[in-house]
C-alpha positions as CSV (number, residue, x, y, z in Angstrom):
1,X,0.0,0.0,0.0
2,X,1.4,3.8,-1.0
3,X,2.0,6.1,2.0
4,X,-0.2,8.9,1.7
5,X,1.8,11.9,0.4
6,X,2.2,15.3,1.7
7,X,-0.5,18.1,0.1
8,X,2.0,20.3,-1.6
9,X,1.2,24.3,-1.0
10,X,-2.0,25.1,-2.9
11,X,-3.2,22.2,-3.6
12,X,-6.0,22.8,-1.5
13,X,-6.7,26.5,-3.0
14,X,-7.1,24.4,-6.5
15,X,-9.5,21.6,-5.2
16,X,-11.8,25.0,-3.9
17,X,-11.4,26.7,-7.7
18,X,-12.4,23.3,-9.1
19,X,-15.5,23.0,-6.7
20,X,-16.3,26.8,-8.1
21,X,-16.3,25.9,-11.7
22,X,-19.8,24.8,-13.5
23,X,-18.2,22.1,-15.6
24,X,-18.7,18.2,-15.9
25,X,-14.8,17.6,-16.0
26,X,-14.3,19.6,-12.5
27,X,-16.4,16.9,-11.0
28,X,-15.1,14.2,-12.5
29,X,-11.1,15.5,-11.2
30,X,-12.7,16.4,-8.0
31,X,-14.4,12.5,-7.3
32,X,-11.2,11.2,-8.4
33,X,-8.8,13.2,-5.7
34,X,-11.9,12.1,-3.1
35,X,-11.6,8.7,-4.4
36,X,-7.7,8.2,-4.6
37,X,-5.8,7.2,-1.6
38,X,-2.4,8.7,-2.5
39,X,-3.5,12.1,-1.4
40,X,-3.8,12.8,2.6
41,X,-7.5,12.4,4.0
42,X,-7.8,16.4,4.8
43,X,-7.4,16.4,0.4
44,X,-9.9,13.7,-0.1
45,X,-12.3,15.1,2.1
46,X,-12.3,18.5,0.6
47,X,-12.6,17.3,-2.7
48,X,-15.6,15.4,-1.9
49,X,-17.2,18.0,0.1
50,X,-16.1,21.0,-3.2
51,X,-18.2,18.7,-5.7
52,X,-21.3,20.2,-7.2
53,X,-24.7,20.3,-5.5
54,X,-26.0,18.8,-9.6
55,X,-23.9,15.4,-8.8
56,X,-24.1,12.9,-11.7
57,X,-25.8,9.5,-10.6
58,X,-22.6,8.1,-11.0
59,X,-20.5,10.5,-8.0
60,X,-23.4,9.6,-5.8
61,X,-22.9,6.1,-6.2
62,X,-19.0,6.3,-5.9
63,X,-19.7,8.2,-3.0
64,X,-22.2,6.1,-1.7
65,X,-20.3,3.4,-2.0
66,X,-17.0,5.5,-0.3
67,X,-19.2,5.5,2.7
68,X,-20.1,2.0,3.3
69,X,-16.5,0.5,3.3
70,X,-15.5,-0.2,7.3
71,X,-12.9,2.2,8.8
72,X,-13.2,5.2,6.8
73,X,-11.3,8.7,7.6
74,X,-13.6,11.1,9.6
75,X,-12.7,13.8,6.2
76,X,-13.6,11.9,3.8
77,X,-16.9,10.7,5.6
78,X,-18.0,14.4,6.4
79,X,-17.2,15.6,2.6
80,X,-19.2,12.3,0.8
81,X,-21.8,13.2,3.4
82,X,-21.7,16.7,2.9
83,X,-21.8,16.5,-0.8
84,X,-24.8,13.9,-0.9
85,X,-26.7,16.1,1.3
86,X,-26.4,19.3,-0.9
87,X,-27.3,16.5,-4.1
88,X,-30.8,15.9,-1.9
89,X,-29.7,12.0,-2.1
90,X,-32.3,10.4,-0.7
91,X,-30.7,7.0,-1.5
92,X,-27.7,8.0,1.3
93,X,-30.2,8.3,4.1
94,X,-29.6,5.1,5.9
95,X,-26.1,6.2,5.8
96,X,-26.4,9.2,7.1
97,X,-28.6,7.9,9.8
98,X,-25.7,4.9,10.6
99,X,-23.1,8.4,10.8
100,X,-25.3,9.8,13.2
101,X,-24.6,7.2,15.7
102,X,-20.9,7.5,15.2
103,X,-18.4,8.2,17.8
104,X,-16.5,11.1,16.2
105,X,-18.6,14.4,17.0
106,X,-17.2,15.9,13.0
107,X,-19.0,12.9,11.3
108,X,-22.1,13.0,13.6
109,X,-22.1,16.8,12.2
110,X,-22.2,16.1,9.1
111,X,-24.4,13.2,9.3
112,X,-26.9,15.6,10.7
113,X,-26.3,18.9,7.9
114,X,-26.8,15.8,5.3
115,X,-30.1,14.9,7.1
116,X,-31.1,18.0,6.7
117,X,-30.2,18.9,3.9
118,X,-31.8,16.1,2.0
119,X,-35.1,16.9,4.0
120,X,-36.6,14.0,4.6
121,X,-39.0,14.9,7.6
122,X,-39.3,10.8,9.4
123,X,-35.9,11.2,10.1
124,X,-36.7,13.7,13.3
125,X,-37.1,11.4,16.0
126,X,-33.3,10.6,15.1
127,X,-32.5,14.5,15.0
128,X,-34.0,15.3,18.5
129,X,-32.5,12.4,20.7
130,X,-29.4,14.2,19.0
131,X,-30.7,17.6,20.2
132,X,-31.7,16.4,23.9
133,X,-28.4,13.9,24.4
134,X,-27.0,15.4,27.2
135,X,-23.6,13.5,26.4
136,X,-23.2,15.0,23.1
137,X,-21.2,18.2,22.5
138,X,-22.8,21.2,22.6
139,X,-22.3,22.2,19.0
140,X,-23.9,18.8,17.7
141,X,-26.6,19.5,20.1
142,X,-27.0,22.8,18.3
143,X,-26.5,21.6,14.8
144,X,-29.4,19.2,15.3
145,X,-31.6,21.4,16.6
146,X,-31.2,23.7,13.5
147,X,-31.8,20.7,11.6
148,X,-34.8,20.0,13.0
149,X,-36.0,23.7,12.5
150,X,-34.8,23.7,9.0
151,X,-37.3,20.6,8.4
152,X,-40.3,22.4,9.2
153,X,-40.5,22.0,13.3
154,X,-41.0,25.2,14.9
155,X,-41.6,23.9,17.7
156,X,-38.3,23.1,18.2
157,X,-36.8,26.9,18.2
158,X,-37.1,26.4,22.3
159,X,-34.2,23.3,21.9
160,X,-31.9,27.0,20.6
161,X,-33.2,29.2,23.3
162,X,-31.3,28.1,26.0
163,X,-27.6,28.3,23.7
164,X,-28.6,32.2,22.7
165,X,-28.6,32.7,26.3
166,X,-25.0,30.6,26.8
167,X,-22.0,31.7,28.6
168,X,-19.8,30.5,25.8
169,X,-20.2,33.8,22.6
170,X,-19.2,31.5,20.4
171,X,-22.3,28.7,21.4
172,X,-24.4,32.0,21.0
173,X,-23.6,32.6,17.5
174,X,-23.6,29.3,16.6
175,X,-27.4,29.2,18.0
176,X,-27.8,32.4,16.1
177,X,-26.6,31.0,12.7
178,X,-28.5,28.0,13.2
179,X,-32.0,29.9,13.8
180,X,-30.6,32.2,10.7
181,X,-30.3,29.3,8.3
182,X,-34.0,27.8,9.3
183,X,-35.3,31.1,8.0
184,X,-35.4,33.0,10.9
185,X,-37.6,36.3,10.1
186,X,-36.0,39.9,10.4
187,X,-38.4,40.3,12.8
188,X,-37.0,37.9,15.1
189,X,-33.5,38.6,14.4
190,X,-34.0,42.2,15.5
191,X,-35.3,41.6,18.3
192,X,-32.1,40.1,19.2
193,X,-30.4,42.8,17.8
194,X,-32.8,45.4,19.7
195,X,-31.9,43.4,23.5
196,X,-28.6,45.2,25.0
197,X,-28.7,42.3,27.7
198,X,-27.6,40.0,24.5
199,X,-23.6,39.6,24.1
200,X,-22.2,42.0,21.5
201,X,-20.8,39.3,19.4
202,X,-24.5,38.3,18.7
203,X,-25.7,41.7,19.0
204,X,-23.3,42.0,15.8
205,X,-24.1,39.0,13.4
206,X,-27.6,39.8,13.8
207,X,-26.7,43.0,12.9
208,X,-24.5,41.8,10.1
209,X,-27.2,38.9,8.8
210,X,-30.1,42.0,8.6
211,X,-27.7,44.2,6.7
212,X,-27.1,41.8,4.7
213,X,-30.6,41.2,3.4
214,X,-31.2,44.8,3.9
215,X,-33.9,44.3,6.4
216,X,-35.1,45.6,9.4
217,X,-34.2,49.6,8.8
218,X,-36.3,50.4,11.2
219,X,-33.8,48.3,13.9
220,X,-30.5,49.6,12.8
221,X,-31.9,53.6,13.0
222,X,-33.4,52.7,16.3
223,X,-29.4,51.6,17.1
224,X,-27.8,54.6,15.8
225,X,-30.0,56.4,17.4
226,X,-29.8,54.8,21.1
227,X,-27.4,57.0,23.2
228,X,-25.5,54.8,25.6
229,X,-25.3,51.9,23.2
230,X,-22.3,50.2,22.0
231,X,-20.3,52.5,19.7
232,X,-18.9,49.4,17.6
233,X,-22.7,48.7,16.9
234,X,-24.2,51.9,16.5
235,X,-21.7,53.2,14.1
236,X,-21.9,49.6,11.9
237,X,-25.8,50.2,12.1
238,X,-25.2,53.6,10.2
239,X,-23.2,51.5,7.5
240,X,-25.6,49.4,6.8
241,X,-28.2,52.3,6.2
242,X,-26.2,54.0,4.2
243,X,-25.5,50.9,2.2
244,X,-29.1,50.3,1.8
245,X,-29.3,53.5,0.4
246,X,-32.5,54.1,3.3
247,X,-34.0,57.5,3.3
248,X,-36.4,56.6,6.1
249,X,-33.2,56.6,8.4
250,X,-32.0,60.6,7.4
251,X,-33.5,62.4,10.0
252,X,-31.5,59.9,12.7
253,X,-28.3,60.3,10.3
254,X,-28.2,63.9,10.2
255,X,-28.9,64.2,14.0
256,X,-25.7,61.8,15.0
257,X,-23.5,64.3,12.0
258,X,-24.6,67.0,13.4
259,X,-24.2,66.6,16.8
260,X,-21.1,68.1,18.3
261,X,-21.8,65.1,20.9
262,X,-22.1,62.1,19.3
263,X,-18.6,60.0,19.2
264,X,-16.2,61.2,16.6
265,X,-16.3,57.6,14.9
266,X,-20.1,57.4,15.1
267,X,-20.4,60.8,13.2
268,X,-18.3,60.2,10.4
269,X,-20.3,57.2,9.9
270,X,-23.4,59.1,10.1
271,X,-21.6,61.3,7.1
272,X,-20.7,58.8,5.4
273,X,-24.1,57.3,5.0
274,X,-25.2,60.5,4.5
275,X,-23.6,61.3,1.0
276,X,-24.2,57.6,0.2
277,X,-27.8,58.1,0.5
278,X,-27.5,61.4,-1.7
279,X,-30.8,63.5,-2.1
280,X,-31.6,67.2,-1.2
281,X,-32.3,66.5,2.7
282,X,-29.0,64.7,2.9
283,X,-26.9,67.2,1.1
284,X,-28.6,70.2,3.2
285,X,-27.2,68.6,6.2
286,X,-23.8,67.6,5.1
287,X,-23.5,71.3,3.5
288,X,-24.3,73.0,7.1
289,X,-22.0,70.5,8.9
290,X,-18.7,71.3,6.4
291,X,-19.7,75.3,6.9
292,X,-19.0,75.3,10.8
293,X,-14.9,74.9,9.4
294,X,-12.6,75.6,12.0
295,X,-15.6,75.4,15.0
296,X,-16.0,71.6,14.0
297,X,-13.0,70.9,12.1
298,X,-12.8,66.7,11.6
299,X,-16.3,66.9,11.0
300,X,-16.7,69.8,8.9
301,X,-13.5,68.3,6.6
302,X,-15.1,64.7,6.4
303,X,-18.9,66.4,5.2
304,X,-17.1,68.4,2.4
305,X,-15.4,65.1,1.2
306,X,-19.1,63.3,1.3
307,X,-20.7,66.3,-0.3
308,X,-18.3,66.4,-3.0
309,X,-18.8,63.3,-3.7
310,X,-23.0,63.3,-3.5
311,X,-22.5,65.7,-5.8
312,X,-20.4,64.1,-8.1
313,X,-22.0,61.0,-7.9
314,X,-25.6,63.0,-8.6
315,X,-24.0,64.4,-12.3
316,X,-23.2,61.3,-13.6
């Protein structure tokens, strides 16, 4: 039998571009470094898990097969697992129900993001003994219970409650992302965002989850406008406005660049949303603010800049 042989520099950086290209022949290179066992198991296991969600019959039976084989590598179970799941292979259930049972908490993972992701709802009573096991990790505790969400079981959001409310941040946000990826409404997210008895780390990715869908405006001006709150997440709230381009949040805006005292950092944010937003109310304000010159000298120098640029950005 060959040694496995070192991954050579990039190697890994090319198995990702070939999992990023929409082409039969990546998948085909991509089942064979998953199915070779010259290259180290971290390599086989990415390569499986980079293969396309439109697998051909024939990778999910390769695969399939890969998984029933006695003794096989914790990588290269979690990519074949995580590759059929994102394929919706129904046919790899009963192998992804035999992984949950496995002693290794990375292929129990991925057992259960495969369960999931194929969406077959009978397979719940195996999802929540994994949620209640009070001898499984934490994070596979969590995992399942976002599975179960993500299956239709709303019930089951109280299984996350008691993890958003963890000592650990980084249980919180796992909780958080769970709850996200079950389609979580902005409604709910806010009101996580809204809570200053909530961490700031999860304070922040539910700020960073609602900016990214460019919901809940209404939520960010209310933080940009709540004196006393963290500065980190008030001045990342006035980002995200001005990257939504949201005119409902310019009275707040022009308050905090206006306001001699509102933090230096939180202002220029304020400014810079400001001329990002653009439009008659938001120059007027950025055009009184770079008047006051010396009297108000960082601020006055930073609303010039953004008018100049509204302005410039208006002609074109």
């Amino acid at each position: 039998m060959r040694a496995p042989r070192a991954r050579p520099p990039g190697q890994a950086q090319a198995v990702g571009a070939l999992g990023r290209l929409a082409e039969p022949a990546a998948e085909v290179v991509l089942l064979r470094i998953a199915t070779d066992a010259s290259y180290t198991d971290e390599l086989r296991g990415l390569a499986a898990a980079s293969l396309p969600r439109t697998l051909s019959h024939e990778s999910r039976r390769v695969l399939r097969e890969a998984l029933r084989v006695e003794r096989v590598p914790a990588p290269i179970i979690a990519g074949a697992l995580s590759a059929l799941g994102r394929a919706g292979d129904r046919e790899s259930l009963p192998l992804a129900l035999r992984y949950c049972l496995d002693e290794r908490p990375d292929v129990v993972r991925a057992a259960i993001t495969a369960l999931a992701d194929i969406g077959e709802e009978t397979v719940t009573p195996v999802l929540a003994r994994a949620a209640q096991d009070v001898n499984s990790a934490h994070v596979t505790r969590i995992q399942a219970s976002g599975a179960l969400l993500r299956l239709g079981g709303s019930e089951h959001r109280l299984l996350l409650k008691p993890y958003l409310e963890h000592g650990s941040p980084l249980l919180q946000l796992r909780a958080l992302d769970e709850l996200i990826a079950a389609g979580a409404g902005p409604s709910e997210v806010a009101a996580l965002l809204l809570d200053r008895s909530r961490a700031l780390p999860l304070r922040l990715r539910a700020l960073e989850h609602l900016a990214s869908v460019g919901a809940a405006a209404d939520a960010l001006t209310a933080i940009v406008d709540a004196a006393g709150d963290e500065p980190q997440l008030r001045c990342r709230a006035a980002q995200a406005l001005g990257a939504q381009r949201e005119t409902r949040a310019l009275a707040v805006l022009a308050g905090q660049a206006s306001s001699t005292d509102a933090a230096l950092d939180l202002r220029y944010r304020c400014i810079e949303a400001l001329g990002t937003i653009g439009g008659a109310a938001a120059l007027e304000t950025l055009s009184h603010v770079a008047e006051r010159g010396k009297a108000d000298q960082l601020a006055a120098a930073w609303a010039a800049r953004a008018l100049e640029q509204a302005v410039s950005e208006a002609r074109r």
